[in-house]
C-alpha positions in Angstrom: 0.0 0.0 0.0 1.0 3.4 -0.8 1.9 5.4 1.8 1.4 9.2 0.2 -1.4 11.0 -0.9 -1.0 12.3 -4.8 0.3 16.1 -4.8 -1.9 18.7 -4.3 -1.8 22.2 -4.6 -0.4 23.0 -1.7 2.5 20.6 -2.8 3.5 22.2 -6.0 4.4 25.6 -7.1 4.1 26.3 -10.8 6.9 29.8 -10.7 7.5 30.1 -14.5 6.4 28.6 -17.8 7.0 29.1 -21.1 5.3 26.7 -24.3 7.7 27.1 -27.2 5.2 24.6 -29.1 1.9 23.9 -28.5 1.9 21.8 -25.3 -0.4 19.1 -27.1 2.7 18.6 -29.7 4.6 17.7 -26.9 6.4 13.9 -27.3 9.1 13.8 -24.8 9.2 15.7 -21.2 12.8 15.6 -19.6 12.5 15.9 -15.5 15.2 17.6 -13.6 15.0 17.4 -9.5 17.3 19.9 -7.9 18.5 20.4 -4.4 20.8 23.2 -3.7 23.0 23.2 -6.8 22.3 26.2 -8.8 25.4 26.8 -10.3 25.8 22.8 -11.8 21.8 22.9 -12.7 22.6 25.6 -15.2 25.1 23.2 -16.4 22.8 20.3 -16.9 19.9 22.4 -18.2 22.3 23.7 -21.2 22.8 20.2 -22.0 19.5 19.3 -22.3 18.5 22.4 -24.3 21.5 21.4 -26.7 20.1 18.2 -27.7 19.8 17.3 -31.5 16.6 15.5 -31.3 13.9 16.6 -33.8 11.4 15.5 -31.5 9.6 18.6 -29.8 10.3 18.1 -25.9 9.8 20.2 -22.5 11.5 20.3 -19.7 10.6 20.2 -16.3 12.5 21.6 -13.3 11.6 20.8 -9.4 13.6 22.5 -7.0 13.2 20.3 -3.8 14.7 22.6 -1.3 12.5 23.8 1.8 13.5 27.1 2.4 14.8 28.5 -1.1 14.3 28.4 -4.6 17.7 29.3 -5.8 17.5 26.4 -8.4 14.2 27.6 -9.8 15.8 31.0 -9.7 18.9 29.7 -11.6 16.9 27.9 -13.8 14.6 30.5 -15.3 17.1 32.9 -16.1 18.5 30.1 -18.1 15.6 29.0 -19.7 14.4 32.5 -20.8 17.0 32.7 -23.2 16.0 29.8 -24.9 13.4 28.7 -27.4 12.5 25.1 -25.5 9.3 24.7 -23.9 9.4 24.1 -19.9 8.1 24.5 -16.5 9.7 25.3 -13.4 8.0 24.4 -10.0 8.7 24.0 -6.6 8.0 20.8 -5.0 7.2 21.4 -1.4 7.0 17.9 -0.1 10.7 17.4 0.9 12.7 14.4 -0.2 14.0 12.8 -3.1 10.7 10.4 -4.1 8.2 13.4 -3.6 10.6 15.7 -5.8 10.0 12.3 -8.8 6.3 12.6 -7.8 5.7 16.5 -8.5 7.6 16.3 -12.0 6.0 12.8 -12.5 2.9 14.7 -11.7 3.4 18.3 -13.6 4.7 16.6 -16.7 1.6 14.3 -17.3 -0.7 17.0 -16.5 0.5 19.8 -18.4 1.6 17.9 -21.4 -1.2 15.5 -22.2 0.6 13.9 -25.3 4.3 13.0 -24.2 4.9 9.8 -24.9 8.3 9.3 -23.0 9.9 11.1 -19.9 13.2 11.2 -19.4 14.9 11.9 -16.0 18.4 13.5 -15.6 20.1 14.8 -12.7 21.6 17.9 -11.6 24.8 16.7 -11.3 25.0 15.3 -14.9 26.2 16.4 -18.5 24.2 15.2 -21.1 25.8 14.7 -24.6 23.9 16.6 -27.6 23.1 12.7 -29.0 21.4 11.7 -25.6 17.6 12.1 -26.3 17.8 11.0 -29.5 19.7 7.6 -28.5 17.6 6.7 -25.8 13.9 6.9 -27.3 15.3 4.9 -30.6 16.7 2.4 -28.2 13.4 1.8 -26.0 11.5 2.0 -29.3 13.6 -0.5 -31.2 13.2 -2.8 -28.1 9.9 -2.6 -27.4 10.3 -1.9 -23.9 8.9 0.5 -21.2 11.9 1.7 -19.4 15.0 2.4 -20.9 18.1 3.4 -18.4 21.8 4.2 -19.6 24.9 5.1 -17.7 25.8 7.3 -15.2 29.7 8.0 -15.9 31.5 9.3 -12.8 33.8 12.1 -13.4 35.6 13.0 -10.2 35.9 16.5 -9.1 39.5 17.6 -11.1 39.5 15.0 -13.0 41.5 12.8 -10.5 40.9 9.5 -8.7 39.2 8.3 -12.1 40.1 4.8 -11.1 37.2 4.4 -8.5 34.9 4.5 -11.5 35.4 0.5 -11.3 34.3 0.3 -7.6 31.4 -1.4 -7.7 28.6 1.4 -6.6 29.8 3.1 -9.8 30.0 0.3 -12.7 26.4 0.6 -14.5 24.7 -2.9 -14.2 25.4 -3.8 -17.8 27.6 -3.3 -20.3 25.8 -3.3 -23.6 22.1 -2.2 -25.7 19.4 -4.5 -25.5 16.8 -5.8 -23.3 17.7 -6.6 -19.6 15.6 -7.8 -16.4 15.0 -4.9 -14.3 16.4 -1.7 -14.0 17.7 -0.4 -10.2 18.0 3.5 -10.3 16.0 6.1 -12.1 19.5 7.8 -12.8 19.3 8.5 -16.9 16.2 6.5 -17.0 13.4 6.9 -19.9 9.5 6.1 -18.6 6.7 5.5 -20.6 4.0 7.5 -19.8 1.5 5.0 -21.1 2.7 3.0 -17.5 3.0 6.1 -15.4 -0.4 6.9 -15.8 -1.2 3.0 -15.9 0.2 3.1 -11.9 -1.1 6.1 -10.8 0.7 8.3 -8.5 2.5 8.7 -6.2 4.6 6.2 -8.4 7.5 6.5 -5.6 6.7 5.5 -2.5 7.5 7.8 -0.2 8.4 6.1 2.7 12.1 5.4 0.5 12.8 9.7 0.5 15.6 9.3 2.3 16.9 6.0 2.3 16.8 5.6 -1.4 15.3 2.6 -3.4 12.1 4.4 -4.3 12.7 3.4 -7.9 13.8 -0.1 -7.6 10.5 -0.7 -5.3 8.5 1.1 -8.7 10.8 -1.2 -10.9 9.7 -4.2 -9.3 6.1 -3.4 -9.0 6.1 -2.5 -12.7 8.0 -5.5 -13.5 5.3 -7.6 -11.6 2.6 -6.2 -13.8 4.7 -7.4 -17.4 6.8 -4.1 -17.8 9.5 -4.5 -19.8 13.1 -3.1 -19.4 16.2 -2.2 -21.9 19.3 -0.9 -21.9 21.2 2.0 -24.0 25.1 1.6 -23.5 25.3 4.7 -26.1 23.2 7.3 -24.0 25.2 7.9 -20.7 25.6 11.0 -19.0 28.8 12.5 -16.9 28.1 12.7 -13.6 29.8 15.4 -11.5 31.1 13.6 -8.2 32.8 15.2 -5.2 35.8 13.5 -4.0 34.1 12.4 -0.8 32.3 10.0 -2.4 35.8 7.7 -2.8 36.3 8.4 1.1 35.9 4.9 2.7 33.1 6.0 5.2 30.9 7.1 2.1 31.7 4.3 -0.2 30.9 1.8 2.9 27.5 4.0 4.0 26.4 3.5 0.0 27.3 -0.3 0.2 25.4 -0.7 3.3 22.2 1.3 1.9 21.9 -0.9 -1.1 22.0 -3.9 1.2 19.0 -2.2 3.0 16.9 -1.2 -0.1 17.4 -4.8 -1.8 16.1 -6.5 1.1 12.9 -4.1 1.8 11.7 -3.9 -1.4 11.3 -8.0 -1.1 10.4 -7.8 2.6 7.5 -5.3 1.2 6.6 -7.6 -1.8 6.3 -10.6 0.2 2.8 -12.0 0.4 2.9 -15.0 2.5 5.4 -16.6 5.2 6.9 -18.6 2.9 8.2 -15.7 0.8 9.1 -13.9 4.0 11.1 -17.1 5.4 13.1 -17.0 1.7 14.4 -13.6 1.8 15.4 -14.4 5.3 17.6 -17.5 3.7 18.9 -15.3 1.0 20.5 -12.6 3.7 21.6 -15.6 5.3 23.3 -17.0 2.3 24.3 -13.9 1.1 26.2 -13.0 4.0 27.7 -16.1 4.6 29.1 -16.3 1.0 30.4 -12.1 1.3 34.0 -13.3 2.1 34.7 -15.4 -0.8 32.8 -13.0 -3.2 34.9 -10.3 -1.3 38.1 -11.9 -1.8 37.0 -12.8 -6.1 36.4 -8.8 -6.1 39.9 -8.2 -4.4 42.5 -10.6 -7.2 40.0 -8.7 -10.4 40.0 -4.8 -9.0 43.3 -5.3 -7.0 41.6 -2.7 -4.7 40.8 -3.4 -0.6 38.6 -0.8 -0.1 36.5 -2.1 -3.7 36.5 -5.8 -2.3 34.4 -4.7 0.9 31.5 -3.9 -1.1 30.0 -7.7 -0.9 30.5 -7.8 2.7 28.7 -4.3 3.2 26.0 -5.3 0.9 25.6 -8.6 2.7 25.5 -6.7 6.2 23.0 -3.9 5.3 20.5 -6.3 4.1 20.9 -8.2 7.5 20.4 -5.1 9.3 17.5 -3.7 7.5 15.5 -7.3 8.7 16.3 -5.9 12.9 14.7 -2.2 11.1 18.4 -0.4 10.9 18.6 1.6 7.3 20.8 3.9 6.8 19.6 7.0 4.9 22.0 8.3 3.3 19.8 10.9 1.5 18.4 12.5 4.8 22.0 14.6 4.8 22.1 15.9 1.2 25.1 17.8 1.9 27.3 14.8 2.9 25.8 12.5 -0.1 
């Protein structure tokens, strides 16, 4: 069950629009969440209004923070000066699943005909080729979500080498069609099964935690949505140099242990299923070591080879109710 109401209007603040094209003509709506980065927003969004694509898109903008709206500040004097359609709103509800919701939401409502939405970051660089690659990919494979990489670049381009530590390799290598998808970083939805699910299409009790979209993933998954792949539509990622600290790399391990095994505890529907993800920790954790020590002779890296054995422990934790939310301090993520 879902555990937010749908936004309202005391949720969302429309502060400036602009329709390019007539909103109907609309195909493709690209959704940007922001949190205090106003300078690296303007970055993004000049990215995203250099894209190639000859199909007419907008461009959404919700700028998450609770006591400012520097982002939708930054973004509108950006998007003045250019001739794409877009709307910039303010999404009260705090947290990183209620910032999806209010795009989620403001895209489908104020363009009726999109057929695809396309979620970037404000932290990433998209290349001019970016839209264009990703809807021919998901249309040539039929699917309904389409996700691409996320490249770390490291702040000064240094430390490039942690790119190969497990929390930043993207879960496949190669186009096509894959099982499930795990993050809605550089993700493309069908709006045919958004407004099939009905909002609020992240559950909100993941805001700070993280997970919200592999919990949406798997209920879409469960109701025959199909997933691809596009290896040629990746996005640079800006990353601070905290994130190859040990204490963050660890904290991220240990929160996707804790989001894999909610999302079953939360699907389970009988005992049974309940006792099996029990037996899976179990396994899981008693097999960490040797997967540990496979991941330490192929990266050559310590710190890399601990990510098993956090994985392992954060999934144990989460069944005594410990999660780490690592999204709850934006400033140290």
């Amino acid at each position: 069950m879902m555990t937010a109401q749908p936004p309202g209007e005391s949720d969302i603040t429309i502060t400036w629009q602009h329709h390019a094209t007539d909103p109907q003509s609309i195909e493709l709506v690209v959704v940007l969440p922001t949190f205090k980065r106003p300078d690296h927003l303007r970055i993004t969004l000049q990215s995203v209004i250099n894209q190639t694509t000859p199909k007419p898109y907008a461009i959404v903008v919700m700028d998450n923070h609770p006591e400012g709206s520097q982002g939708a500040v930054a973004a509108e004097e950006l998007l003045k000066e250019s001739e794409v359609s877009a709307t910039i709103i303010l999404a009260h509800r705090r947290g990183n699943c209620a910032a999806y919701n209010a795009g989620f939401h403001t895209a489908l409502s104020t363009y009726e005909h999109a057929r695809w939405i396309q979620i970037i970051d404000d932290d990433e660089i998209a290349h001019p080729d970016w839209l264009e690659n990703q809807v021919a990919t998901a249309e040539r494979l039929g699917v309904d979500f389409c996700g691409a990489p996320q490249h770390p670049i490291f702040d000064g381009g240094r430390h490039q080498d942690w790119q190969r530590h497990p929390v930043f390799e993207p879960p496949f290598k190669s186009s096509g069609q894959v099982p499930i998808l795990y993050s809605s970083g550089n993700v493309l939805l069908s709006t045919e099964r958004l407004r099939e699910h009905q909002h609020p299409w992240l559950d909100e009790v993941f805001n700070f935690l993280g997970g919200g979209d592999s919990d949406f993933f798997d209920r879409c998954k469960r109701r025959g949505a199909r997933f691809g792949w596009c290896a040629e539509a990746g996005v640079d990622e800006t990353t601070p140099l905290r994130r190859t600290e040990l204490s963050w790399l660890n904290s991220r391990s240990l929160r996707n242990g804790s989001i894999s095994a909610l999302i079953q505890k939360r699907a389970a529907r009988s005992m049974t299923d309940h006792a099996a993800r029990i037996i899976k920790s179990s396994l899981l954790l008693a097999a960490s070591p040797y997967r540990s020590l496979t991941l330490f002779v192929n990266k050559r890296s310590l710190i890399m080879a601990l990510n098993p054995m956090n994985v392992a422990l954060g999934r144990l934790l989460m069944e005594f109710g410990f999660a780490n939310e690592q999204y709850r301090a934006a400033d140290k993520n």
